[in-house]
C-alpha positions in Angstrom: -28.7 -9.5 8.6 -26.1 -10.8 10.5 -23.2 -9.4 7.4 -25.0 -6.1 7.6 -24.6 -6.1 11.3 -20.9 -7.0 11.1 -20.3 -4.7 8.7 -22.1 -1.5 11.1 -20.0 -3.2 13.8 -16.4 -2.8 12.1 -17.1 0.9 10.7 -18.5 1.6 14.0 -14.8 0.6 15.9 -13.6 1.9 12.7 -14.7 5.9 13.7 -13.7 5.3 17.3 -10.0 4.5 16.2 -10.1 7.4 13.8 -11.7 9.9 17.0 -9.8 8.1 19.2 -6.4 9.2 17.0 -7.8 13.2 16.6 -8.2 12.9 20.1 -4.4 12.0 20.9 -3.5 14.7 18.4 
C-alpha cells in the first residue's frame, strides 16, 4: 500500500512537470 501510494505520488508530480512544461510553451 504504501509502494502503490509512492508510485501514484511520483506519476502524479510526474503530469504536473509535463503540464507545467506545455504550459511554459
Amino acid at each position: 500500500m504504501f509502494l502503490r501510494n509512492t508510485s501514484v505520488r511520483r506519476e502524479f508530480s510526474v503530469t504536473r512537470f509535463i503540464m507545467r512544461q506545455v504550459r511554459w510553451l
